[in-house]
Residue, then its C-alpha position, 0 to 999 in steps of 0.5 A: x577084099x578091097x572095094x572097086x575103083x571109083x566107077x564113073x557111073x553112079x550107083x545102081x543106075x543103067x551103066x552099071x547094072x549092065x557092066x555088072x551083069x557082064x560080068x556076074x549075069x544072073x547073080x545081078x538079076x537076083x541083087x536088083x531083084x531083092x532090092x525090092x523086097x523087105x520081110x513078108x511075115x514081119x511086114x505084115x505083122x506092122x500092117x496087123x498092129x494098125x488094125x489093134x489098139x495102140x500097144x496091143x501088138x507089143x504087148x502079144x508080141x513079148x508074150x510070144x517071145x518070152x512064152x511062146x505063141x501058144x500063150x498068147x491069147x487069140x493072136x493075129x494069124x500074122x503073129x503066128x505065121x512069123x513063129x511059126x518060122x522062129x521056132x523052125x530049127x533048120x536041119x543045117x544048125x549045129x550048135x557044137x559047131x557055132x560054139x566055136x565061133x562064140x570061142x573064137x571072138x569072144x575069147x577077148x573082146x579087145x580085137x573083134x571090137x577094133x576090127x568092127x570099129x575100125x573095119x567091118x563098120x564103116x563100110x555098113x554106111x556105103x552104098x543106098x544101104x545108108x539111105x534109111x540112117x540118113x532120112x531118120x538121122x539116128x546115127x548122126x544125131x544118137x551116134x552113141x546110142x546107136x554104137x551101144x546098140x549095134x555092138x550089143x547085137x553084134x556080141x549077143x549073135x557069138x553069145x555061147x548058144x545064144x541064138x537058142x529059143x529063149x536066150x537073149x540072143x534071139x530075143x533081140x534077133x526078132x525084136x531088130x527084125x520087127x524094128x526094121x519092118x517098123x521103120x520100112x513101114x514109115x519110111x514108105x509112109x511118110x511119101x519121102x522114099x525115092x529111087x532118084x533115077x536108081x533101081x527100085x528099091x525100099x528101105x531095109x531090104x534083102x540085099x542089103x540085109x544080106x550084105x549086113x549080116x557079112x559085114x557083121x560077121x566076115x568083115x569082122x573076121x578080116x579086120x581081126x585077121x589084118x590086125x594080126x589075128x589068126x582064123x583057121x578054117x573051121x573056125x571061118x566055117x563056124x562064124x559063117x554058120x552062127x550067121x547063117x542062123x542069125x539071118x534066119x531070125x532075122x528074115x533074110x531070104x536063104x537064097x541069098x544068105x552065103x554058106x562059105x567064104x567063097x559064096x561070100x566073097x561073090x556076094x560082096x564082089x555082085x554088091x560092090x560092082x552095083x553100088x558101095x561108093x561111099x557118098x558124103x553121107x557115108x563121110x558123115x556117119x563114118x566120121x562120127x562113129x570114130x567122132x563118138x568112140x570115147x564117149x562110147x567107152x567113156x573116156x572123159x579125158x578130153x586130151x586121152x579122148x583126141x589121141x585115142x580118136x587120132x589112133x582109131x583114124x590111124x588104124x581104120x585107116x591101115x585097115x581099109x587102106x588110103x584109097x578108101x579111107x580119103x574118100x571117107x575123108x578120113x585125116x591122113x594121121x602121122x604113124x604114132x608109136x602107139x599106133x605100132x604099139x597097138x598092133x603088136x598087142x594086137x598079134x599078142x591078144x590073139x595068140x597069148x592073152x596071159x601076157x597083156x598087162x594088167x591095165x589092159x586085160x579089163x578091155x580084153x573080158x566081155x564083161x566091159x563090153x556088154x557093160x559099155x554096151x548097155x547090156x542091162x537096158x531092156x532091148x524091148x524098147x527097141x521097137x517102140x515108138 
C-alpha cells in the first residue's frame, strides 16, 4: 500500500474532490460527509458536564466505568444514552476469534512496536488529521508522554480479552473516546478552528477517526509483514475484528469501519486520493517521534542513543520507501550492518523467538513494554484538564 503521487492541488480543496470522485464516486460523498461529523452521545455528554459543578461529570463517569451506569446516582440522560451503547455487545463479537490476534501481536512485543514506530505511526500525522496535534502542540512538546500513551492504548486494544466490560482495555477505550469529545469541544471553542478554503470539517472527526483505527491495526500488520513477519489470513481477519470492536467503543460510526482487508484498502485509497500529503508539520511530528524513541526506552547513552536514532530513520525509511520518507525529511541514512542485522532478527522473532539471544528477549516480552509504557499510571488522568 503505497501513498499517491505529489497532487498538485492541495488537499480536500475542489480539484481534487472532484478528481477523487471520478474516481470512487459515492464512497467520496460519505468521506467529506463524515468529515463533518464528531461523536453525538460523547459530545453531548462534554456539553452536559458544563451545566454540573466542576468534577461532578468525572466523577459519575468512573463511577459508570468501574460499576455500571445503574450505579450511579441519578445520572444525566447523556451518561446514560452513551452506556447505553458501551455495554451493547454487538452480535458480530467473537471473542475465541479476537484472541487470535492478541496471539499474534503479542507474541514478542519487539516486531509490532518496530512496525508501529517506524510504520503505521508516522503516517497518523498526514493529512488535516494533524491539525488538532498542532493547534494543542501535545506531541511536539510532550512527544514522549504522548509516544507512552499512544503505545499503551495500541497494546491494551490486542490485550487477551481485553476489550471486555470491565477490563482495562475498555476502560481506557471510553476514557480516549471522552478525551477526544473534550478537545473537539475546545478547539471549536476556542474560535481558532478554520477550513482555510478546504472542505468543512471539525476536529477528530469520523473520517479521521476511522482512518486511525487502520493505521493502529492494519498498518501495523504491513509494517510487521515488511519487516518480514508472517500474517496468514485468518489471522489478518482477526486483528481486523479486535478493531472493529475498538472502534465501536470508540464512537466511530459502522458504516465507515472496514470489515475485511479489501474494505480497508478502498478506504485508505478514498482517504489518500483527498488528502494524506505530509505538510511541514507532519515533518515536524514525525521527526520528533523517531527524535524521542531513546528517551521512550530510556537509552541514557548519548552515543547508543544517535546510532539507535540513525537506525529507526534507516528502518522507517526501507519501510515507508524514499519517496516518502524525504518528504517527511527524513536523513538519507548509510545501510548500517546493524540495519541488515536488524531484519535478519526481525525474520527470526517472528518465526523462531527460542533462538534470540538472551540480551535481547527482555525487548521481545510485553512486560518491558507496558513498563516502558506507563502502564501503572492511572489513564483516568487522561481526561482532565
Amino acid at each position: 500500500m503505497e501513498l499517491p503521487r505529489t497532487s498538485k492541488s492541495p488537499p480536500l480543496s475542489a480539484a481534487r474532490v472532484q478528481s477523487a470522485r471520478a474516481q470512487y464516486g459515492h464512497a467520496v460523498d460519505r468521506y467529506l460527509e463524515q468529515l463533518r461529523v464528531g461523536d453525538p452521545p460523547a459530545d453531548d455528554l462534554v456539553r452536559a458536564w458544563e451545566r454540573m459543578p466542576t468534577g461532578q461529570g468525572q466523577r459519575m463517569l468512573t463511577q459508570a466505568i468501574d460499576h455500571g451506569i445503574a450505579s450511579v446516582p441519578d445520572p444525566p440522560a447523556e451518561l446514560v444514552a452513551l452506556f447505553k451503547s458501551l455495554d451493547h455487545v454487538p452480535f458480530w463479537v467473537d471473542w475465541d476469534r479476537m484472541h487470535l490476534a492478541s496471539r499474534k501481536i503479542l507474541r514478542n512485543g519487539l516486531l509490532p512496536a518496530m512496525a508501529f514506530t517506524a510504520y503505521a505511526a508516522p503516517h497518523t500525522y498526514f493529512a488535516t488529521a494533524n491539525r488538532p496535534l498542532a493547534f494543542t502542540e501535545q506531541l511536539a512538546n510532550q512527544t514522549v508522554v504522548r509516544y507512552r500513551q499512544t503505545t499503551r492504548f495500541v497494546i491494551e486494544m490486542f490485550m487477551p480479552r481485553n476489550l471486555q466490560r470491565h477490563a482495562d482495555g475498555f476502560k481506557l477505550a471510553v476514557i480516549v473516546r471522552i478525551r477526544h469529545a473534550r478537545v473537539r469541544r475546545r478547539l471549536l471553542q476556542s474560535g481558532r478552528w478554520t477550513h482555510d478554503g478546504r472542505a468543512p470539517q471539525i476536529p477528530l472527526n469520523q473520517s479521521h477517526m476511522a482512518m486511525s483505527a487502520i493505521l493502529f491495526s492494519y498498518f501495523v500488520v504491513q509494517g510487521m509483514r515488511r519487516l518480514g513477519g508472517h500474517f496468514t489470513s485468518g489471522e489478518v481477519e482477526s486483528v481486523t475484528l479486535t478493531w472493529r470492536y475498538a472502534a465501536h467503543l470508540l464512537g466511530i460510526d459502522p458504516e465507515i469501519v472496514p470489515t475485511s482487508e479489501e474494505e480497508i484498502r478502498r478506504h485508505v485509497d478514498v482517504a489518500f486520493s483527498l488528502e494524506f500529503d505530509p505538510d511541514d508539520t507532519a515533518k515536524r511530528l514525525a521527526r520528533s517521534m523517531v527524535e524521542a524513541a531513546p528517551a521512550f526506552l530510556r537509552i541514557r547513552d548519548d552515543r547508543l542513543a544517535r546510532r539507535f536514532v540513525r537506525m529507526l530513520y534507516a528502518v522507517s525509511r526501507h519501510l515507508l520507501g524514499d519517496r516518502l520518507a524525504d518528504r517527511l525529511g527524513y536523513p538519507r541514512t548509510r545501510a548500517l550492518p546493524l540495519f541488515y542485522s536488524g531484519f535478519a532478527l526481525m525474520w527470526l522473532v517472528d518465526r523462531f523467538p527460542m533462538l534470540v539471544p538472551r540480551a535481547l528477549r527482555p525487548f521481545m516480552g510485553m512486560r518491558f513494554w507496558l513498563e516502558t509504557s506507563d502502564y501503572e499510571t492511572d489513564f483516568r488522568n487522561l481526561v482532565e484538564d
